[in-house]
C-alpha positions as CSV (number, residue, x, y, z in Angstrom):
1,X,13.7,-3.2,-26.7
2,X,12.4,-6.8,-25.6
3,X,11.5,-5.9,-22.0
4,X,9.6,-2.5,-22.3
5,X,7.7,-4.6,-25.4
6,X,7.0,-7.6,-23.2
7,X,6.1,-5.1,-20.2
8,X,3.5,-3.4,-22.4
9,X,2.2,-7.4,-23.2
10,X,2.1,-8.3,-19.4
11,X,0.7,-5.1,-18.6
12,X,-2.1,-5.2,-21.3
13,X,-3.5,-9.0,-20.4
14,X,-4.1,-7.7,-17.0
15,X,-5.7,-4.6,-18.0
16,X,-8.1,-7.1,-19.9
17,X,-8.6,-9.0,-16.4
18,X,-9.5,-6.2,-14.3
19,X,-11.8,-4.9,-16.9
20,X,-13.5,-8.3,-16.4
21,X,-13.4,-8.5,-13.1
22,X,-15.1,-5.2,-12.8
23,X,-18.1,-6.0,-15.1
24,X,-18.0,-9.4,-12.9
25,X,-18.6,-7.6,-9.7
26,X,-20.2,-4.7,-11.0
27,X,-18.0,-1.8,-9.9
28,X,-16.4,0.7,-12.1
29,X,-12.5,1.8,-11.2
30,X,-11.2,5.1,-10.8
31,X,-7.6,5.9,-11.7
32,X,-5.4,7.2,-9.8
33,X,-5.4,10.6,-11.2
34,X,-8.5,11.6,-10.4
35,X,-8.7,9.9,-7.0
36,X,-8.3,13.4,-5.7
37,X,-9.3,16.3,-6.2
38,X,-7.1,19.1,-8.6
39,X,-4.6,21.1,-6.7
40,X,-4.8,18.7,-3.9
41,X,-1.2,18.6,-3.8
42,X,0.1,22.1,-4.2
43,X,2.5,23.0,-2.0
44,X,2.1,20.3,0.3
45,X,4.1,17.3,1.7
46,X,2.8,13.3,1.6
47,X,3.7,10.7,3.9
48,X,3.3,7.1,3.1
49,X,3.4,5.0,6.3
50,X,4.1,1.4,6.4
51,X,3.8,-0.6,9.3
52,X,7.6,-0.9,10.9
53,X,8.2,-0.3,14.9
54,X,9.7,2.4,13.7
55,X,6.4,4.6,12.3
56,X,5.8,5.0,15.9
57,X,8.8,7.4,16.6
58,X,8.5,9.0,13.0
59,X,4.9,10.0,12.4
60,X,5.3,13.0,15.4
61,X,7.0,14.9,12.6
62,X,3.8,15.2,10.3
63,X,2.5,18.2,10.0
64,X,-0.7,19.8,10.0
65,X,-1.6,19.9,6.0
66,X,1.1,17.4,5.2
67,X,-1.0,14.5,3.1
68,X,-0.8,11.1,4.8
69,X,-1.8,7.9,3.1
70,X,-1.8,5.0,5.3
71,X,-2.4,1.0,4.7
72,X,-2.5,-2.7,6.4
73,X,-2.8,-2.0,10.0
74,X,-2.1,1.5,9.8
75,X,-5.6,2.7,10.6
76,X,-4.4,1.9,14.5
77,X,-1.9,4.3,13.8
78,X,-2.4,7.6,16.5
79,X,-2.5,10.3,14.0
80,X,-4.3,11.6,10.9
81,X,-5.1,9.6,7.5
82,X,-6.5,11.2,4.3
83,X,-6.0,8.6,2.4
84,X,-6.4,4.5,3.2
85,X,-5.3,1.7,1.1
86,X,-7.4,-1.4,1.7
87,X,-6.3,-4.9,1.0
88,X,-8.7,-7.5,-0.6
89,X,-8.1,-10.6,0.5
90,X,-6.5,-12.9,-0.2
91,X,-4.1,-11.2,-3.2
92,X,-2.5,-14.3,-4.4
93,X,-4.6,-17.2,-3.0
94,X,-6.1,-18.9,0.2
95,X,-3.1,-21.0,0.1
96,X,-0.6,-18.2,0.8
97,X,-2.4,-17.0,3.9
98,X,-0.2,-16.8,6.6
99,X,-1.0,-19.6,9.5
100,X,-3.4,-21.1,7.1
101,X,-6.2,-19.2,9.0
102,X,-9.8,-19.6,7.8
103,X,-11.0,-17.8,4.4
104,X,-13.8,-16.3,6.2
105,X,-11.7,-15.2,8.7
106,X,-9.4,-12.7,6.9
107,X,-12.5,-11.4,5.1
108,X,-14.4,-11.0,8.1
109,X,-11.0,-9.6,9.8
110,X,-10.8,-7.0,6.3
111,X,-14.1,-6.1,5.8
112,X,-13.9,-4.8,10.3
113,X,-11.1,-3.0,9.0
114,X,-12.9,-1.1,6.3
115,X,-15.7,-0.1,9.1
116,X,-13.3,0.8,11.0
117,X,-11.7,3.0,9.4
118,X,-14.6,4.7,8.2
119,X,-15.6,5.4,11.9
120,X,-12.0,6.7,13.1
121,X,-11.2,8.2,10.1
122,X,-14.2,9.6,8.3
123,X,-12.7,12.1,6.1
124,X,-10.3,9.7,4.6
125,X,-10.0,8.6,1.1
126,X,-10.6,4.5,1.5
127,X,-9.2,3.1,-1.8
128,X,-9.2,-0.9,-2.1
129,X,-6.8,-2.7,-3.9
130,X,-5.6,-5.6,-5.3
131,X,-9.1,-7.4,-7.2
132,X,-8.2,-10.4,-8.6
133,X,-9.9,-13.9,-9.5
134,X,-8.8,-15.2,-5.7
135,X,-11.0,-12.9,-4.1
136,X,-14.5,-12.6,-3.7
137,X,-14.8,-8.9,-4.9
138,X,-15.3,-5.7,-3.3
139,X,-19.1,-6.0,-1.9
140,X,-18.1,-8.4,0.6
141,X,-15.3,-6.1,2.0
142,X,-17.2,-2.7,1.3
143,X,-21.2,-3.4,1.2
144,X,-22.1,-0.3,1.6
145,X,-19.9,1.2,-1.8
146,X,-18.8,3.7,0.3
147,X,-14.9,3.1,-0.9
148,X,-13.5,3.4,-4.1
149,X,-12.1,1.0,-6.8
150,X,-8.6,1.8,-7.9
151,X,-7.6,0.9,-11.6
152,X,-4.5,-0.8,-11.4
153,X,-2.7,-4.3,-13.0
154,X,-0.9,-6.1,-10.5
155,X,2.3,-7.0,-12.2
156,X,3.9,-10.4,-11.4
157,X,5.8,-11.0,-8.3
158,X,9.3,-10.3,-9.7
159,X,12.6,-8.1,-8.8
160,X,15.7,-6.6,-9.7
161,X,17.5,-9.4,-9.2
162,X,15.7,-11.2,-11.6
163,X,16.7,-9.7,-14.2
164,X,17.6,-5.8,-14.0
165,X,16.8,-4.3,-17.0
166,X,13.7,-6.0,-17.2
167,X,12.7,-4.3,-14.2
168,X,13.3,-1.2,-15.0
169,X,11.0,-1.3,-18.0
170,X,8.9,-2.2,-15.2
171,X,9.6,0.8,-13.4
172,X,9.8,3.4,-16.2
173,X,6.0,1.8,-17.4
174,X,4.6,2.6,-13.6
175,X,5.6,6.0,-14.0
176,X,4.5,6.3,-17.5
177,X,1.8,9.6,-17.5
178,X,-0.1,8.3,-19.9
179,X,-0.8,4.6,-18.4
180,X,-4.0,5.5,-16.9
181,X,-3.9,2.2,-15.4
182,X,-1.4,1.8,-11.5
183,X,1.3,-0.9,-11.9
184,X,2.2,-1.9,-8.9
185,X,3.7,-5.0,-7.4
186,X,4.5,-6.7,-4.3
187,X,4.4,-4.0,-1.9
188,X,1.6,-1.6,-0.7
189,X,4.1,0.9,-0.3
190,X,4.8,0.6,-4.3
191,X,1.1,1.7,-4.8
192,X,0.9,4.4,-2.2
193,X,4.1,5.9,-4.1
194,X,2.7,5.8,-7.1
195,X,-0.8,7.5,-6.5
196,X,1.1,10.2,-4.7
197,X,3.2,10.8,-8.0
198,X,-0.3,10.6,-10.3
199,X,-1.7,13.1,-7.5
200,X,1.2,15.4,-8.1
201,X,3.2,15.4,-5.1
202,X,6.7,16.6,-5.3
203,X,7.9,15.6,-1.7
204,X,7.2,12.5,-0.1
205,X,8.3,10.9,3.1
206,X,8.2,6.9,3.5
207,X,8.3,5.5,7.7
208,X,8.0,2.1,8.9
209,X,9.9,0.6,5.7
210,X,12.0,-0.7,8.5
211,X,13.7,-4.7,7.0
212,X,14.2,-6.2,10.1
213,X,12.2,-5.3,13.5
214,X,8.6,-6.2,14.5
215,X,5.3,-4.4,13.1
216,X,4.3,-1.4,14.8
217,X,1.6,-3.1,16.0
218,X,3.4,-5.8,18.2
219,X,5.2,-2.6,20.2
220,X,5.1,-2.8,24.1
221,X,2.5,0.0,25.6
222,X,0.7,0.1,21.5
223,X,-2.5,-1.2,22.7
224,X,-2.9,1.4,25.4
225,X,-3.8,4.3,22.6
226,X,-6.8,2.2,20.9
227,X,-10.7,2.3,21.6
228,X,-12.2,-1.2,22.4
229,X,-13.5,-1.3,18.5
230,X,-9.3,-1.2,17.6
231,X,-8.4,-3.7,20.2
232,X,-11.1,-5.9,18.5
233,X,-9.0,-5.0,15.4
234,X,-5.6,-5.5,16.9
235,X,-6.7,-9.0,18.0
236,X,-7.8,-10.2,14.1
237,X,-3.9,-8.4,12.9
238,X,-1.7,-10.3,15.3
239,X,-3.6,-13.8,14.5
240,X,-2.9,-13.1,11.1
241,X,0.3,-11.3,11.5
242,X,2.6,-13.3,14.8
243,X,5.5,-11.4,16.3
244,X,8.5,-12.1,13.8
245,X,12.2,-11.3,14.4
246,X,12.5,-10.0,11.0
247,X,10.3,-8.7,8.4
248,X,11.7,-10.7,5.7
249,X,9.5,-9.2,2.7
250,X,11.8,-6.0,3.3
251,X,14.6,-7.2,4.6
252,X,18.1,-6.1,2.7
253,X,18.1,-7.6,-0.7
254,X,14.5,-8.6,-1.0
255,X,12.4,-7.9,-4.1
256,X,9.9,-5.4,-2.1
257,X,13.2,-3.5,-1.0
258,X,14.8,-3.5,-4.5
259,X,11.3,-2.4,-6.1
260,X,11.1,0.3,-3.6
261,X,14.5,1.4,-4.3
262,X,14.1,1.2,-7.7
263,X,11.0,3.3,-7.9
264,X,12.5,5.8,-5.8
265,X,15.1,6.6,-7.3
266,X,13.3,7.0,-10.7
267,X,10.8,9.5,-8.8
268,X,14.5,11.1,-7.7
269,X,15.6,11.4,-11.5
270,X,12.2,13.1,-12.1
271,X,13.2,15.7,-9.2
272,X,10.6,14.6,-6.7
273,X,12.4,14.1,-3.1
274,X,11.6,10.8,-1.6
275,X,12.9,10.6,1.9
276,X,13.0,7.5,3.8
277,X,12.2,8.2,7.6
278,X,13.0,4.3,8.7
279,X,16.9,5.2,7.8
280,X,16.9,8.6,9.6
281,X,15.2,6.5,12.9
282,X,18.1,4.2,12.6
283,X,20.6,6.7,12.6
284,X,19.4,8.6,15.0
285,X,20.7,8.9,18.2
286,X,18.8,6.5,21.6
């Protein structure tokens, strides 16, 4: 009984914080819940797309009416969003900025993003995430309040490996109906999951988890599909983001890959079918 009691501890300081961060910057949050409306998933299929090469080959299979929440650089994505998860920056710090670019630059960079996907994507849920003390609040990235505020606690940086039952008190509390608050942590992909289980989706499909590979966005030929507004875009992403070899945050044996895995196969237990596209592209043949 010590974890799930010191989970509910963690879990209820930052509930406090982003209470006061709210009054701070004036915005009320919305919970996950009622992000959309009733019966928007009855009967239909959600796919949560990272940002692996791999979501290139993999997003031809959605369908029309399929639900498709996107995030990070996704918006460059050539197909359909209903749903967009925005980043405040900087999560954790200006410190932990990759390349130790300018503060100004990755909120100018984020806040081009938001317009952006506002003007390609105009029907599409934009949710931002992740307000903490490091950042300078939602107005700066969203001045014209046309996104929404999600209620969540970001839980501490943590994974399996650090201690497995305590993680899974972590787990079983994010999927807990009667949190109103979203606990996620360390991986947008953790949130997306968890908003389409609050929403009521009973299928879900997750591309570009790939653990090893480039982003999508550093694929030969990618640029050729974008407007001059997303090559604007695509310019800010790879100064932030440089080619890697691997994506180390989800390569094998990571903490994003063992929350992930962690989280789906709870959703599994609770008869909702997660299926994870990046395998299937791996597998597949060419």
């Amino acid at each position: 009984m010590l974890w799930p009691a010191l989970v509910r501890v963690i879990v209820a300081m930052r509930r406090l914080e982003h209470r006061l961060l709210c009054l701070r910057h004036g915005r009320r949050s919305t919970p996950a819940a009622k992000l959309l409306p009733p019966g928007t998933a009855t009967g239909r299929h959600c796919h949560v797309l990272a940002n692996g090469e791999s979501v290139l080959r993999t997003i031809t299979s959605i369908r029309d009416g399929d639900f498709v929440i996107a995030m990070n650089a996704g918006a460059l994505l050539p197909c359909r969003i209903d749903l967009y998860l925005h980043e405040l920056f900087p999560p954790v710090g200006v410190d932990a900025l990759a390349n130790d670019l300018p503060y100004e630059h990755n909120v100018d960079g984020a806040r081009a993003m938001v317009g952006y996907v506002a003007k390609r994507h105009p029907r599409a849920l934009r949710v931002l995430k992740n307000l903490a003390r490091t950042n300078p609040g939602p107005a700066r990235f969203d001045p014209a309040g046309q996104a929404v505020l999600l209620r969540e606690v970001i839980f501490p940086a943590v994974g399996p490996q650090d201690g497995g039952r305590a993680w899974e008190a972590v787990v079983e509390r994010m999927l807990d109906e009667r949190e109103p608050y979203v606990i996620q942590s360390l991986s947008s992909v953790v949130c997306a999951l968890l908003i389409a289980h609050r929403a009521g989706f009973r299928s879900v499909s997750v591309h570009g988890l790939d653990g090893a590979g480039n982003h999508f966005f550093h694929a030969d030929g990618f640029p050729d599909t974008l407007d001059a507004d997303g090559r604007a875009l695509l310019d800010w992403i790879v100064t932030y983001t440089p080619k890697i070899e691997a994506d180390r945050a989800y390569a094998p044996g990571s903490r994003s890959v063992g929350i992930v895995d962690l989280l789906t196969q709870a959703l599994r237990a609770r008869r909702i079918t997660v299926d994870d596209r990046a395998a299937a592209a791996r597998t597949a043949p060419g």
